[in-house]
N, C-alpha and C positions, 0 to 999 in steps of 0.2 A: 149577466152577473146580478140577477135581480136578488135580494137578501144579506142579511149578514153576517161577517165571519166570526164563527163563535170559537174564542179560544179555550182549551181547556187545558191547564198547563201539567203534564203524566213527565215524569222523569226528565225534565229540563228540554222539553219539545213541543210545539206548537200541533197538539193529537188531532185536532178534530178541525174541521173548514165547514161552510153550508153545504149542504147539498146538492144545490146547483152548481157548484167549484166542484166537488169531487164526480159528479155525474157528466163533466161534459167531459167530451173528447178530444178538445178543441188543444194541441199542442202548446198554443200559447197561453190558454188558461191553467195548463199546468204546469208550464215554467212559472209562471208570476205566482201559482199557488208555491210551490218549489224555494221561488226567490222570499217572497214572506216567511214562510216556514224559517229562513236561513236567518232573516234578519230577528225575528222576533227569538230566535235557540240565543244568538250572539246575544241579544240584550237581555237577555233573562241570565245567561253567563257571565255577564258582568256584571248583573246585582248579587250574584252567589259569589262570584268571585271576591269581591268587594266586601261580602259580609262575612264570608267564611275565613278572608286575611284574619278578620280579626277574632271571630269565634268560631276555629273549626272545631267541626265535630269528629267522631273517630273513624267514620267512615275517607272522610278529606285527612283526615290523620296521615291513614293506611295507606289512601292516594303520593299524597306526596313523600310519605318515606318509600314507597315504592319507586317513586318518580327520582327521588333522591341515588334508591340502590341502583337502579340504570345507566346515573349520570355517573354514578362513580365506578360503574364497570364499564362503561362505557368510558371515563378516563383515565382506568387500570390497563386496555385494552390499547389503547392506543399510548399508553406510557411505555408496556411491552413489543408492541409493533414497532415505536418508538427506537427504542432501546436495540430492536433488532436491526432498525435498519445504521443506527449508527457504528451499531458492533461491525456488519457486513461493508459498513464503511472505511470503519480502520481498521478492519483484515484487510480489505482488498486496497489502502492505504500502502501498508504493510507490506504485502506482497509485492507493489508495484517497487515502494524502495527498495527493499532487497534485491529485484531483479537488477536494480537499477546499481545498486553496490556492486552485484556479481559481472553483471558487465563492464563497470567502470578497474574492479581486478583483475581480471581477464583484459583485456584492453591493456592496464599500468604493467600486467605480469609480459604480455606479451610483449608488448615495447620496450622491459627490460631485457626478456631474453633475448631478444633481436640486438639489441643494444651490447650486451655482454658475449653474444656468439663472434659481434663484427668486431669488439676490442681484444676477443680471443685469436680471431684470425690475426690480424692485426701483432698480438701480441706473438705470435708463433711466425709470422714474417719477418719479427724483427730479431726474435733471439736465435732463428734459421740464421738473418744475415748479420747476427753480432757473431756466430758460431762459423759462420765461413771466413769471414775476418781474422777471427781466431786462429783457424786450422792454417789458412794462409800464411799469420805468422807467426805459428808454432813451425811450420814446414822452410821460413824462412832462416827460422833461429836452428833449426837441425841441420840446414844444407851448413852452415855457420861453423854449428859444433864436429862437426864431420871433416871440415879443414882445419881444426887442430889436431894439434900434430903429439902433444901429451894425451894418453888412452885415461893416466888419471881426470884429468880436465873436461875429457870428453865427459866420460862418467856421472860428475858433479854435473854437469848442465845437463845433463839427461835429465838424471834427477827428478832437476830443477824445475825442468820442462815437464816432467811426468805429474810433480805436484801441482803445477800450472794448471793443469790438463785437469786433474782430477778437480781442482778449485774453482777451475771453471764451472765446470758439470757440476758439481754440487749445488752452483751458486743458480745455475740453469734450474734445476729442480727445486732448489726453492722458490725460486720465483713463479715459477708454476703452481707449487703446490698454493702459496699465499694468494694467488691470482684464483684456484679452487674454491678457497674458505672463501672469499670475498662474493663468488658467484652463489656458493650457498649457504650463507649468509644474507643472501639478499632473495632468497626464491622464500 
């Protein structure tokens, strides 16, 4: 390393070294030439830097408005990545609730119809055995009317039985049909 390094400072770079530094071979003299070169660009960077904060010129102008439109598309770009990933969030938000409604009605609808098929059974057990009750004694009030001995008398309580009968069954089918409204009223 016999000589000196001559700097000649071309575009913000340390150009030129002695001739004995660029002529050797030696890997390690051209890292160190390498590592100088780096430190000498850095410190000449931070006297441009430094001076150009306060009077740039239009070339550092064009620099940093450039540097400028990058960061702002550069934070338009990720405002809209952004924006997509939260849109993608509350769909898929969304969709998860929904599912999640549709099964909780399905489930509510199910356990009503289950609920309303076994009060319907239920309900048709009982008006079967209010309806045999009945017939039992209507059939006990006819063996009744059938040992009197007036054919007017008899007459009158047939009747009477027949209206029975029809009051009955009417009152049967209503109760059915209102037991209907209520089931579909409720789906």
């Amino acid at each position: 390393m016999s000589g000196k390094i001559e700097r000649v400072y071309m575009n913000g770079s340390l150009a030129k070294v002695n001739n004995d530094l660029q002529n050797s071979s030696s890997h390690v003299v051209a890292h160190t030439s390498n590592y100088v070169q780096g430190v000498v660009d850095r410190l000449i960077d931070k006297q441009m830097n430094l001076f150009q904060r306060f009077f740039p010129d239009e070339r550092r102008m064009a620099v940093i408005k450039g540097e400028l439109q990058l960061v702002k598309t550069e934070f338009e770009y990720r405002q809209k990545a952004f924006e997509i990933v939260r849109k993608t969030q509350i769909e898929s938000l969304e969709e998860i609730c929904n599912q999640y409604l549709q099964q909780g009605r399905v489930a509510t609808r199910s356990d009503t119809a289950l609920f309303l098929m076994k009060k319907s059974a239920e309900l048709q057990e009982e008006l079967e055995r209010l309806s045999d009750n009945f017939m039992e004694s209507m059939d006990r009030r006819i063996e009744k009317i059938q040992q009197l001995n007036s054919l007017n008398l008899r007459q009158k309580r047939m009747e009477q039985i027949d209206n029975d009968i029809d009051t009955f069954m009417d009152l049967q089918t209503h109760i059915l049909k209102q037991f209907q409204q209520v089931v579909m009223a409720s789906m």
